[in-house]
N, C-alpha and C positions, 0 to 999 in steps of 0.2 A: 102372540106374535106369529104372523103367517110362513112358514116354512116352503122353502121352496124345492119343490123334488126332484129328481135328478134329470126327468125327462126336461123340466122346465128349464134348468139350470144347461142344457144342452143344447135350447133353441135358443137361449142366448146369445146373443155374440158377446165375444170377450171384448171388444173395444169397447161396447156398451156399458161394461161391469166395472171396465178399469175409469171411466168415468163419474161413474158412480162413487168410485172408491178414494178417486184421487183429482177430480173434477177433469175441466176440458182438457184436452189433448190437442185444439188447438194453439200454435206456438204465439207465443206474446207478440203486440206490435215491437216493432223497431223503437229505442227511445225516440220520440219529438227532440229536434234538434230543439235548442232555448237561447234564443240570442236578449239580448235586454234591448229593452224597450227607450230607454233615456239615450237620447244621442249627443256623442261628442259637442256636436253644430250650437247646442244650448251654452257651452259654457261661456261663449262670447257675451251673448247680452246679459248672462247673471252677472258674469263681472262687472261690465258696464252700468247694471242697473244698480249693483249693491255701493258703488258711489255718487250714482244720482244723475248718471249721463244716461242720455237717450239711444238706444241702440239702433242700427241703419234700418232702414226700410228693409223688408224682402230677407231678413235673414229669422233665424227659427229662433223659436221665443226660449226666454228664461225658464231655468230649471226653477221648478216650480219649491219643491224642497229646500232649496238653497236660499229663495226670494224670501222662504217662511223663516230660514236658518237666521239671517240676515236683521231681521223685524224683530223675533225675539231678541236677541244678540244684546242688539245696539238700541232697543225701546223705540224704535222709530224713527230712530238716525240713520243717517246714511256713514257707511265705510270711508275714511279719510285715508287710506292707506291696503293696499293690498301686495303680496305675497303666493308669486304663482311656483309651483316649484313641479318643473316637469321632469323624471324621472322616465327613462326609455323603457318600452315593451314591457312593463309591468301588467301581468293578464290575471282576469279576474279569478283562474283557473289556480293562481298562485298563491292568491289570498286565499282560496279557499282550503287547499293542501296544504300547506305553511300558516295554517292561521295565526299560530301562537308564536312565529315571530312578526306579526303586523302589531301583536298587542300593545307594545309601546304606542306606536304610531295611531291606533286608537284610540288609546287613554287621551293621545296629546290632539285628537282632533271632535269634532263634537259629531259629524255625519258620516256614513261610509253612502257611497253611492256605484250602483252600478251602472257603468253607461255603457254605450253601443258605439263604436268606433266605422269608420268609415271603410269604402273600397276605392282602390287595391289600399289594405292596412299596411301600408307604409308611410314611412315617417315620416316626409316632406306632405304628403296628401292629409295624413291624420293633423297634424300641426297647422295646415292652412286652414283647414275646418275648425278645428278649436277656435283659432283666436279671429276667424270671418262671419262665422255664424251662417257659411254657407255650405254644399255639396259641393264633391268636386268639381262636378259639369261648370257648376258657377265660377266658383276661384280661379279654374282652369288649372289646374297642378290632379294629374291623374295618372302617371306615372313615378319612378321613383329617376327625377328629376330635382334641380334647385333652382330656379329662377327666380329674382326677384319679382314679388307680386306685387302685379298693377291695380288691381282693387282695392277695395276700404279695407281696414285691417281693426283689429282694437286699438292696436300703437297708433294709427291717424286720429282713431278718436279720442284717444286719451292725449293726443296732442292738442289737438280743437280746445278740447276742455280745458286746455292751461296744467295738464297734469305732467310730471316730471319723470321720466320714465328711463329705467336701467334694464338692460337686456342682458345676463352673466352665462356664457356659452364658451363652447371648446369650439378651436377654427373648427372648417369645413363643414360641420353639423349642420343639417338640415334649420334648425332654428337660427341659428347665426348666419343664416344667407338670406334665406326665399323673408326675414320679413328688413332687408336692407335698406337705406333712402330713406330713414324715417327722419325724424329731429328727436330723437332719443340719443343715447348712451349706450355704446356698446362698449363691454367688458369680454372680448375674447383670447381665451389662452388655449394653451398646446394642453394640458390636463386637467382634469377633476379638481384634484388637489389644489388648483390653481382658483378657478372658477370658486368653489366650496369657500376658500380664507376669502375672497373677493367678498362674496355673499354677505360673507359674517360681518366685515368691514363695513360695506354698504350700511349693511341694517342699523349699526351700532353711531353711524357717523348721521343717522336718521336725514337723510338728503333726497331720497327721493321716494313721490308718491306711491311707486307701481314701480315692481320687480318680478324678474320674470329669471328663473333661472333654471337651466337644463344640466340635467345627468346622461350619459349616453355609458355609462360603463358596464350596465347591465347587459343593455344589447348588445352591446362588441364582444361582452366576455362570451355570451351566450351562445353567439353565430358562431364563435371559434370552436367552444368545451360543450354545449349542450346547454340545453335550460335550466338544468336540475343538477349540471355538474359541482363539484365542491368551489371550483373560481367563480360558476356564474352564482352560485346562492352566497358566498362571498360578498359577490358585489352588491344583490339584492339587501343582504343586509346594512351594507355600509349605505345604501340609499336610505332607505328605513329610518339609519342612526342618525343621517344628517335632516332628513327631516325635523327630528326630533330637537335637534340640535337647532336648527332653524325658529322654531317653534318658540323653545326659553331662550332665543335672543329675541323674539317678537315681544315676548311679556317682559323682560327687562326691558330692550331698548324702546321700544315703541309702546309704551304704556300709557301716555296721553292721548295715543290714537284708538279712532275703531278701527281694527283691523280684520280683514278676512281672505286667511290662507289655505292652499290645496296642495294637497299630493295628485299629483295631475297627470299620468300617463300617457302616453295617443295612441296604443294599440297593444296587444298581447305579446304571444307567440308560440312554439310549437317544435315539436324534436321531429328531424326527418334522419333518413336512414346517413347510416355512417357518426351518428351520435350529435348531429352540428344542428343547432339551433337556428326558425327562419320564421317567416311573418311574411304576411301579403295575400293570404287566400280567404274566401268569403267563410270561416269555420269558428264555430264557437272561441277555439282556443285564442284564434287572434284577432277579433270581434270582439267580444267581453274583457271588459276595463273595468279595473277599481279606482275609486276617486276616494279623496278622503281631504272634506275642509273642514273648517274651524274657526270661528269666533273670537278675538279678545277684544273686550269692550273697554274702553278708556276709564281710567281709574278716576 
């Protein structure tokens, strides 16, 4: 082995040596921010498509995963019954930190998916994209607004289609306004608790094709106590539970249908200073969404 003598070792430079010893010295990039690539905008026409209705012109295609979900599922049938269950600001950032209380809701669903939620990520904007299959430019809802929207909607085409449709919301929520004026069934109350026994009723009373039912207690606890506070993982949970809940009333009550249901979010969220939870900026936290459906195939 070649030794090196001391004159040598002195014409060295030391930043060169400490290189050698312990590699570069230049500092790492920045993480790549990572937003997911599956956009909200798709789940309009997989729902659509997994009952056999043709989705509008001009809106963004089916999730491709789900259309595959859907094929195996039901052998080539199409879904006679669906089960939307939207859950406020659940972010994909939650699932991943909290994995091992999503585990239920895993066992009880057959996909997790991650999608990419829209801007500004808030509710009324995230929610018009889901069920239009468009951007907001298009829908025209781009602030945190409620109007009723004057566009196509899923609810119109699930009208078209002769399909019978319940909407189970708390007043004022973004979902129980901006998609009003339809010929559906609206179920709206003053709490969760309320909405939730409704759900169960619905399902069990098997009366209609397509249900759609929102939770907002996550995000209310969240904007109050924090994301991570003990109320808002509280609520988180108790969303979780009623999925689950949700789920073996599907496979009891509805068991002569094909049904395909989702744990369905519209946007993340995020802790800003003073401890209060918030949503609406283009950043991973409130951009990444978990999704989470499911298959039962008619007995």
């Amino acid at each position: 082995m070649r030794r090196l003598s001391t004159n040598n070792i002195d014409k060295l430079k030391i930043p060169h040596m400490i290189r050698l010893l312990y590699g570069s010295l230049v500092r790492p990039k920045r993480r790549q921010i990572m937003y997911n690539t599956t956009p909200i905008t798709g789940v309009y026409a997989s729902a659509l498509s997994a009952l056999g209705i043709e989705p509008a012109a001009g809106t963004q295609a089916p999730i491709a995963a789900l259309d595959k979900l859907c094929k195996k599922a039901f052998g080539g049938e199409k879904a006679d019954r669906l089960l939307l269950y939207n859950p406020d600001a659940v972010a994909l950032w939650l699932f991943q930190k909290y994995n091992e209380m999503f585990t239920d809701a895993q066992l009880a669903s057959s996909i997790m998916l991650p999608l990419l939620s829209v801007m500004p990520s808030v509710t009324p904007v995230c929610f018009a994209s889901m069920y239009t299959g468009l951007m907001p430019a298009e829908h025209g809802i781009r602030a945190y607004v409620k109007p009723v929207l004057r566009c196509n909607t899923i609810f119109d085409d699930l009208v078209k289609a002769g399909k019978r449709v319940a909407l189970v919301s708390t007043s004022n929520d973004s979902i129980s306004m901006i998609f009003l004026k339809r010929n559906i069934d609206y179920y709206i109350y003053d709490t969760v608790d309320e909405v939730n026994a409704k759900a169960m009723e619905l399902i069990e009373k098997d009366c209609y094709d397509v249900m759609v039912v929102y939770n907002g207690n996550y995000d209310g606890i969240m904007h109050k106590f924090g994301t991570e506070s003990e109320e808002a993982i509280a609520a988180l949970k108790a969303n979780l539970a009623f999925y689950c809940r949700l789920v073996g009333a599907i496979k009891q009550h509805w068991a002569q249908h094909n049904t395909l249901y989702g744990f369905m979010p519209d946007h993340g969220c995020h802790e800003i200073d003073g401890g209060c939870g918030a949503h609406g900026l283009d950043m991973e936290e409130d951009m990444n969404i978990v999704h989470l459906y499911g298959c039962n195939a008619r007995k």
